[in-house]
Steps between C-alpha positions, in 0.01 A plus 500: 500500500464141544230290416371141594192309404417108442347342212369148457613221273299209377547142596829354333583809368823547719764390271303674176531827692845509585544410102345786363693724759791412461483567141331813525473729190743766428241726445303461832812531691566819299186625597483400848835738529331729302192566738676517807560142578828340665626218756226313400469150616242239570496235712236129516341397819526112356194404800276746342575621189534836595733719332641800711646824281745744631570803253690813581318800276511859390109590601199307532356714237798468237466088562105486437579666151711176445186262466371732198772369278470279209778250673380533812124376333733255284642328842176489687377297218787258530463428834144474538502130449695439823364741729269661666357807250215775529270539188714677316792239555730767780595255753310525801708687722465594872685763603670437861521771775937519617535472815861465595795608310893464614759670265 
C-alpha cells in the first residue's frame, strides 16, 4: 500500500530539516521497518515549505500503531521546533487522495 501526505516546515528551517534526516536514528529507522514502513522518502517544495511524503506500508492499521512508540514520541519531540506540530507534537499531516499510478 502506498502512502502520501505533506507536512509543513517553519521559516528557515530547510537546511535544519534535511540535517536531522539525514542523520536519522537507528532506532526510528528500525522501527519504521518494524511497523510496516519502506521506500520512504520525502521531498521540500522550497516556494512553500511544504514537505510531500511517499511511504510504501504493510496496513494502515499496523502503521498507526507506529506513533504509540516511545521513539516515535522521542522524534516528534525533536522536530517540533522546525515544523509544523499538533498539540501533542505529531506533525501535522494531511493525508493525500492517489490518483494516478504507472508501474
Amino acid at each position: 500500500m502506498i502512502k502520501g501526505f505533506k507536512m509543513k516546515l517553519f521559516p528557515g528551517m530547510e537546511e535544519e530539516y534535511e540535517k536531522r534526516h539525514n542523520a536519522l536514528w537507528p532506532e526510528m529507522r528500525d522501527m519504521i521497518h518494524e511497523y510496516g514502513g519502506k521506500n520512504y522518502s520525502i521531498f521540500l517544495d522550497r516556494e512553500t515549505n511544504v514537505l510531500f511524503g511517499y511511504i510504501e506500508i504493510e496496513s494502515e492499521e499496523l502503521w498507526a500503531k507506529s506513533a504509540d512508540t516511545a521513539i516515535c514520541r522521542k522524534w516528534w519531540h525533536f522536530m517540533a521546533d522546525i515544523m509544523e506540530t499538533n498539540p501533542d507534537e505529531s506533525p501535522v499531516s494531511i493525508d493525500l487522495a492517489p490518483v494516478f499510478h504507472l508501474d
